[in-house]
Biopython code that builds the backbone (N, CA, C, O; Angstrom):
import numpy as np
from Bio.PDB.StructureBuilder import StructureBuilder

atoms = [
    (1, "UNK", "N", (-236.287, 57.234, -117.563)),
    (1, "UNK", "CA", (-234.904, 57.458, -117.190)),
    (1, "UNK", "C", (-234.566, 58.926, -117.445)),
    (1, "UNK", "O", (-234.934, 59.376, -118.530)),
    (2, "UNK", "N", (-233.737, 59.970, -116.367)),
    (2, "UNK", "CA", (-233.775, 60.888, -116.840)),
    (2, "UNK", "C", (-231.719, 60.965, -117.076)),
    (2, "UNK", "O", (-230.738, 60.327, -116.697)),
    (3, "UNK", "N", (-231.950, 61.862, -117.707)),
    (3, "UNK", "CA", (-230.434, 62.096, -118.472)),
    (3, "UNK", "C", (-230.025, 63.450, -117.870)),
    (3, "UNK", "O", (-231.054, 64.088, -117.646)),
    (4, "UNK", "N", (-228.842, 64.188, -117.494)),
    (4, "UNK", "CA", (-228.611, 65.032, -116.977)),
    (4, "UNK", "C", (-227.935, 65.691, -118.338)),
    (4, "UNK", "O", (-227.102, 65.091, -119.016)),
    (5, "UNK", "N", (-228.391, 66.928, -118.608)),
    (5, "UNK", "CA", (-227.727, 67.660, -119.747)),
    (5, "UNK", "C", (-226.695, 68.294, -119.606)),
    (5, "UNK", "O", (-226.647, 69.143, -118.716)),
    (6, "UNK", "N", (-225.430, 68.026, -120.560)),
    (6, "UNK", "CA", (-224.156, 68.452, -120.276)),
    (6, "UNK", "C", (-223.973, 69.645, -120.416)),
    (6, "UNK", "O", (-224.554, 70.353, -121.237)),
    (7, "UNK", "N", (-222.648, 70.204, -119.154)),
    (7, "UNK", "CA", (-222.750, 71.434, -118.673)),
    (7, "UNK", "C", (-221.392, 72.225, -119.773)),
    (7, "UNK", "O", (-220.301, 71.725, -120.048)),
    (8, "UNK", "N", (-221.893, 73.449, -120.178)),
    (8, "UNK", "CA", (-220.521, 73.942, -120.962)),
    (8, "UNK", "C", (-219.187, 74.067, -119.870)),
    (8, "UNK", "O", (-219.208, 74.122, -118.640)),
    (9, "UNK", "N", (-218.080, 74.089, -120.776)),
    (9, "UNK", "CA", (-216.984, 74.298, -119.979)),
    (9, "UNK", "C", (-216.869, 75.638, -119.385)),
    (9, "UNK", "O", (-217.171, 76.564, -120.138)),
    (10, "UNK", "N", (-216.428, 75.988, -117.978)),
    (10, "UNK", "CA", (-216.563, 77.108, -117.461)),
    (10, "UNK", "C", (-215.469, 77.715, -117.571)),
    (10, "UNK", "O", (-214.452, 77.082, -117.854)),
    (11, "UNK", "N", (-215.449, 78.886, -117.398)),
    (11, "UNK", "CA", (-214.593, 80.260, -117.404)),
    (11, "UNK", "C", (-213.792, 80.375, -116.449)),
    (11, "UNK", "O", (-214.373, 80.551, -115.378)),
    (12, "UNK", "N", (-212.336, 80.341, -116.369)),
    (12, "UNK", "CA", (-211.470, 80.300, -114.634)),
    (12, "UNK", "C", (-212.529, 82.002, -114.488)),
    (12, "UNK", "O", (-213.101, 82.738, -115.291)),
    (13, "UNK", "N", (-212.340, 81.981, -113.158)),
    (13, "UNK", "CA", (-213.031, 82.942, -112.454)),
    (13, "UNK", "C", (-212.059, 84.417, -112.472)),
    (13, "UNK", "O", (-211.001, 84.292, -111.855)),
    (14, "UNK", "N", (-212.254, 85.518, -112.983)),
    (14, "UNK", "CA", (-211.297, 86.254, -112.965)),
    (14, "UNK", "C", (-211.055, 87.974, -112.041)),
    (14, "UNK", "O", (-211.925, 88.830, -111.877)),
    (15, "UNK", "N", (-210.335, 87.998, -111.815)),
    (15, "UNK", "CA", (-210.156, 89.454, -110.848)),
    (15, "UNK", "C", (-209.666, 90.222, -111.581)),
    (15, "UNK", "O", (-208.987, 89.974, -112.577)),
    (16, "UNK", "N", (-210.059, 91.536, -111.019)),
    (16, "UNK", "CA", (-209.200, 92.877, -111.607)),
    (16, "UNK", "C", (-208.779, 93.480, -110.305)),
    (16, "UNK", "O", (-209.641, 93.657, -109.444)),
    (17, "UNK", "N", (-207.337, 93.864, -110.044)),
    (17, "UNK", "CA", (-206.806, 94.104, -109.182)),
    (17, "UNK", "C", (-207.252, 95.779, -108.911)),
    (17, "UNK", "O", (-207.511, 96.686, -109.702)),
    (18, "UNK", "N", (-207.216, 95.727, -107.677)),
    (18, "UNK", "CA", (-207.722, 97.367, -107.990)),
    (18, "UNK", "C", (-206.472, 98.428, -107.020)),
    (18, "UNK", "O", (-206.404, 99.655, -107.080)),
    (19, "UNK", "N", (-205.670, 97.591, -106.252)),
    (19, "UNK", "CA", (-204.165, 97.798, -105.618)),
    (19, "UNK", "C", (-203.790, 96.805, -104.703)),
    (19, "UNK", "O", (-204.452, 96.126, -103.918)),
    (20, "UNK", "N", (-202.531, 96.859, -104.978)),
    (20, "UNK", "CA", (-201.335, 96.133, -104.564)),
    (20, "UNK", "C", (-200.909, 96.944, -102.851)),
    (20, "UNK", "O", (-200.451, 98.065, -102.629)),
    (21, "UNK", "N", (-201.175, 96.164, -102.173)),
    (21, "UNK", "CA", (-201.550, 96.798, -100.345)),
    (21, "UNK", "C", (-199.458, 96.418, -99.506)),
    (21, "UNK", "O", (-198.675, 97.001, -98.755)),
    (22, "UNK", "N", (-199.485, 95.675, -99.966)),
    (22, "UNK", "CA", (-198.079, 95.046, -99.452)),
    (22, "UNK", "C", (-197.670, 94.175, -99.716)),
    (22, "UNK", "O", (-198.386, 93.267, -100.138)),
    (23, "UNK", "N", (-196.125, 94.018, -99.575)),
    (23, "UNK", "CA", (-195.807, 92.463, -100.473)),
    (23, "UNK", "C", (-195.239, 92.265, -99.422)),
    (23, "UNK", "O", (-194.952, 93.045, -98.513)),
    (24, "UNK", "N", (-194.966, 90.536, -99.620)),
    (24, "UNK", "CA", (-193.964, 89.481, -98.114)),
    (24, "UNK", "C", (-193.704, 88.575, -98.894)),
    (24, "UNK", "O", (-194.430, 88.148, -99.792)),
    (25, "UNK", "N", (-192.185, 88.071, -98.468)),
    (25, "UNK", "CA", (-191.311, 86.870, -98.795)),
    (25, "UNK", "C", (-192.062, 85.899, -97.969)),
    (25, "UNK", "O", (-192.415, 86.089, -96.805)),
    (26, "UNK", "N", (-192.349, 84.456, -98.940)),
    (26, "UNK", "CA", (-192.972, 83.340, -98.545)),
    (26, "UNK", "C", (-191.578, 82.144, -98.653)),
    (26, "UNK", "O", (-190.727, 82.364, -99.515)),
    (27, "UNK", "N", (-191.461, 81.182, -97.941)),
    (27, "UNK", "CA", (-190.715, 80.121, -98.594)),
    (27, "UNK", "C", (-191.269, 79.039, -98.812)),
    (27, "UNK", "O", (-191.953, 78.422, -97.996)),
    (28, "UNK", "N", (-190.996, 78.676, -100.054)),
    (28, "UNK", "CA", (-191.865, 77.708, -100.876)),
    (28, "UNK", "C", (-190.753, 76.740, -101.070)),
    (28, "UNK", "O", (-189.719, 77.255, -101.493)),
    (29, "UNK", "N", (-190.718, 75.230, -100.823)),
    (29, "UNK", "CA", (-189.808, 74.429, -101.599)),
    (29, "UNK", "C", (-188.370, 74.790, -101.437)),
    (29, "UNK", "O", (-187.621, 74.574, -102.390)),
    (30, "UNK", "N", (-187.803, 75.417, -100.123)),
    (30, "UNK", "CA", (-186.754, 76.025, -100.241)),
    (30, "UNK", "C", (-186.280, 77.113, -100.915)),
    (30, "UNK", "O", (-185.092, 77.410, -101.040)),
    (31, "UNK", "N", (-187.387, 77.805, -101.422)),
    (31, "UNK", "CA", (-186.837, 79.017, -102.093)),
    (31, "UNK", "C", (-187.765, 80.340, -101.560)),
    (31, "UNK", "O", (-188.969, 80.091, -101.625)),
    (32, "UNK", "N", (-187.536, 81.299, -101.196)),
    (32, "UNK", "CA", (-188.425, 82.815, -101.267)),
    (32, "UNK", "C", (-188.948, 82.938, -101.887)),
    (32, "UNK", "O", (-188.321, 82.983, -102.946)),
    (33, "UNK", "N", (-190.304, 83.104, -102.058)),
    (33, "UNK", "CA", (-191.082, 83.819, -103.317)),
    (33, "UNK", "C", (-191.618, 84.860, -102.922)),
    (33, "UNK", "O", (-191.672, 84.893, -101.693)),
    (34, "UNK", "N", (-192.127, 85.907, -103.516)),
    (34, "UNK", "CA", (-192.974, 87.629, -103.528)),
    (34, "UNK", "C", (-194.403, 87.221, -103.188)),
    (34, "UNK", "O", (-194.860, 86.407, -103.990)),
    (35, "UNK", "N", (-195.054, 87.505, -102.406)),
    (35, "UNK", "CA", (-196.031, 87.504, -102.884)),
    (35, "UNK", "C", (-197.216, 88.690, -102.688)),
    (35, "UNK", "O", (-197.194, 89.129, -101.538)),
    (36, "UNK", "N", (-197.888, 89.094, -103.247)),
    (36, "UNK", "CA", (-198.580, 90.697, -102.872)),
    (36, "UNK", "C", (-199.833, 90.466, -102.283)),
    (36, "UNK", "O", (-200.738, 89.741, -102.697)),
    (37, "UNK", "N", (-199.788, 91.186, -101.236)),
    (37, "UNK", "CA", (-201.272, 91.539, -100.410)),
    (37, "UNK", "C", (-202.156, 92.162, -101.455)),
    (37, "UNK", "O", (-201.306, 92.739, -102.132)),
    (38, "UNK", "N", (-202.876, 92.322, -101.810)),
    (38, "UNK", "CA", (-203.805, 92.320, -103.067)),
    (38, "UNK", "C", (-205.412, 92.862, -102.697)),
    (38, "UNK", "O", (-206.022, 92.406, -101.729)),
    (39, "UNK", "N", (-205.918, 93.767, -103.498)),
    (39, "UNK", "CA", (-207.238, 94.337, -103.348)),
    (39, "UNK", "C", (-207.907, 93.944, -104.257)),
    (39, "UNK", "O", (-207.247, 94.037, -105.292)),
    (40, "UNK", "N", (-209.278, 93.384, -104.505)),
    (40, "UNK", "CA", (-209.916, 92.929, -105.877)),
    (40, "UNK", "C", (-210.492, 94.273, -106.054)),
    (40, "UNK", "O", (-210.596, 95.114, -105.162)),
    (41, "UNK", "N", (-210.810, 94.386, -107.118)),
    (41, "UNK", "CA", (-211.828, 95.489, -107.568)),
    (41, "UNK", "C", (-213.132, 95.477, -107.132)),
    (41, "UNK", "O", (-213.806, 95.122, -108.099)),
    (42, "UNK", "N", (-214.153, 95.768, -105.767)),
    (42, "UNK", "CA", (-215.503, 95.437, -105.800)),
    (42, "UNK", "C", (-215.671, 94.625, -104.847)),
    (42, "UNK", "O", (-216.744, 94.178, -104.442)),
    (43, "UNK", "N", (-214.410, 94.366, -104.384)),
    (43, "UNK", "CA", (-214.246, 93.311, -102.802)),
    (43, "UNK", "C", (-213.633, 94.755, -101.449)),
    (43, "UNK", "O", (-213.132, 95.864, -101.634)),
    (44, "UNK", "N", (-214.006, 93.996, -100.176)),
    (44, "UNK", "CA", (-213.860, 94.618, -99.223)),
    (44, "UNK", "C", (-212.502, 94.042, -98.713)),
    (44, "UNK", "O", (-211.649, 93.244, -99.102)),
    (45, "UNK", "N", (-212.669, 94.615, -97.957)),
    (45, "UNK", "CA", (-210.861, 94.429, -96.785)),
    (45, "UNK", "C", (-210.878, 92.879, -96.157)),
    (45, "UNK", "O", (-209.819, 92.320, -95.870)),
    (46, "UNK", "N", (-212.191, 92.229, -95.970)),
    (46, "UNK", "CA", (-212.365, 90.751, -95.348)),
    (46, "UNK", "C", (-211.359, 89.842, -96.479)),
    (46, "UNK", "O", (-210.413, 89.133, -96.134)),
    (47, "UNK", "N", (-211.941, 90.118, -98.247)),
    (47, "UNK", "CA", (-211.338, 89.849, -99.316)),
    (47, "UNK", "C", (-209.680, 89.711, -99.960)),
    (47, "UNK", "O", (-209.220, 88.924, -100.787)),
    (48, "UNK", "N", (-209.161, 90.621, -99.337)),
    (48, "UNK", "CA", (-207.918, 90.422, -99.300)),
    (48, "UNK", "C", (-206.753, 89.365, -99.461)),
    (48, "UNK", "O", (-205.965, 89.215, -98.527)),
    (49, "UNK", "N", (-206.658, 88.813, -100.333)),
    (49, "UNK", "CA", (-205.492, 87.748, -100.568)),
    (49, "UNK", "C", (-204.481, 88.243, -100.285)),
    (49, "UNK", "O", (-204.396, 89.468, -100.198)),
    (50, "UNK", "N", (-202.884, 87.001, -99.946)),
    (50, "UNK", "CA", (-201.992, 87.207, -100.859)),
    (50, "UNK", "C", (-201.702, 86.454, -102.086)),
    (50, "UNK", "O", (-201.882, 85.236, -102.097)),
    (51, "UNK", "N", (-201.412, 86.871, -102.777)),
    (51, "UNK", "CA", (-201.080, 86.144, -104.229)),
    (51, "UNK", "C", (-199.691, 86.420, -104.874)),
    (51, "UNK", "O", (-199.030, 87.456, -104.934)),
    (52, "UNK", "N", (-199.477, 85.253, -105.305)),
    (52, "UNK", "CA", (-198.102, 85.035, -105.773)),
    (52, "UNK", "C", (-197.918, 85.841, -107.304)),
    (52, "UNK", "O", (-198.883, 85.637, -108.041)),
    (53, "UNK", "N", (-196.775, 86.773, -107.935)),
    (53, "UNK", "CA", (-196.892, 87.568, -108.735)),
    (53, "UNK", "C", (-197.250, 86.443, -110.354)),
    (53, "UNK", "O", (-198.098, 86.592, -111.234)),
    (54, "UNK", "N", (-196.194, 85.389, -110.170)),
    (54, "UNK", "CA", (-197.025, 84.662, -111.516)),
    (54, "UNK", "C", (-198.506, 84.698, -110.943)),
    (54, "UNK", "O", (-199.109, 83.995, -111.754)),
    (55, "UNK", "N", (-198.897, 84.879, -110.541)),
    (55, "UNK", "CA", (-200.887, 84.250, -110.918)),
    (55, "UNK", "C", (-201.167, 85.713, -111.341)),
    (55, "UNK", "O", (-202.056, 85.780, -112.189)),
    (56, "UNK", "N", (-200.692, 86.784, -111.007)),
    (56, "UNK", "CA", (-201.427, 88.446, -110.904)),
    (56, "UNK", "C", (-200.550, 88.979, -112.330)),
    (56, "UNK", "O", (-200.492, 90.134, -112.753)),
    (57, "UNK", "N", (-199.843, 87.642, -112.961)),
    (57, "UNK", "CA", (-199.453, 88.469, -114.170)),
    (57, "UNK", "C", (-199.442, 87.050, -115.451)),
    (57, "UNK", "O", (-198.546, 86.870, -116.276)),
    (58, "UNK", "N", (-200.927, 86.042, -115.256)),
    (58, "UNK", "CA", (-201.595, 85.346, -115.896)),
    (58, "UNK", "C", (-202.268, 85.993, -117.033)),
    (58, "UNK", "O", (-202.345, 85.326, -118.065)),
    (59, "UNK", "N", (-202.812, 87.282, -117.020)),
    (59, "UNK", "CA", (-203.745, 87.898, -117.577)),
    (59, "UNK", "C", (-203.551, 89.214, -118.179)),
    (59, "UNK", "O", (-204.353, 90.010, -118.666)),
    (60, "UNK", "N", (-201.897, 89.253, -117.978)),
    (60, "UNK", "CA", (-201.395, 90.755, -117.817)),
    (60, "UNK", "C", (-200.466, 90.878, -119.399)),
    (60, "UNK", "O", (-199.269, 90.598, -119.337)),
    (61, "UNK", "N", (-201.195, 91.393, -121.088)),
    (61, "UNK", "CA", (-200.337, 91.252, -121.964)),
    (61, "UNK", "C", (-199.586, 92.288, -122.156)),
    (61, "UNK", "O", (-199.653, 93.404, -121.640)),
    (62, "UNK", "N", (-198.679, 91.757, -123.125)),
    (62, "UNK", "CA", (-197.263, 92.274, -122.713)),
    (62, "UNK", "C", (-197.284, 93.528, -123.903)),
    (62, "UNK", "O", (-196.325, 94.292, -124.011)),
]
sb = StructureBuilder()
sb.init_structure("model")
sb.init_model(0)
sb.init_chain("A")
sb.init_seg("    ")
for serial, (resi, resn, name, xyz) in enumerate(atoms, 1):
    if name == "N":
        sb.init_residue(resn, " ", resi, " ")
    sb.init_atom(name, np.array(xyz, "f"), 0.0, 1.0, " ", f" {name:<3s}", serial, name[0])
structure = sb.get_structure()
């Protein structure tokens, strides 16, 4: 019988922003939200998100 060996818990996956390209009003739930066109650090132009400012200020201490 084989046993599969348990896997450690993983790491959320993380970015370093390398600039902020443009921002646009989204409506979410009836409300506007920000959200920024976004450059990763080490990613190309295909890469490009937008991302909502809580997620791009998850990691950001104060």
């Amino acid at each position: 019988m084989s046993m599969a060996l348990p896997t450690a818990p993983r790491e959320p996956q993380r970015y370093i922003v390398d600039r902020i390209l443009t921002k646009k009003l989204r409506r979410v739930l009836g409300t506007r939200r920000k959200q920024w066109h976004t450059r990763w650090q080490g990613y190309d132009s295909s890469e490009d998100p937008f991302v909502p400012m809580a997620q791009l200020r998850e990691d950001v201490s104060e």
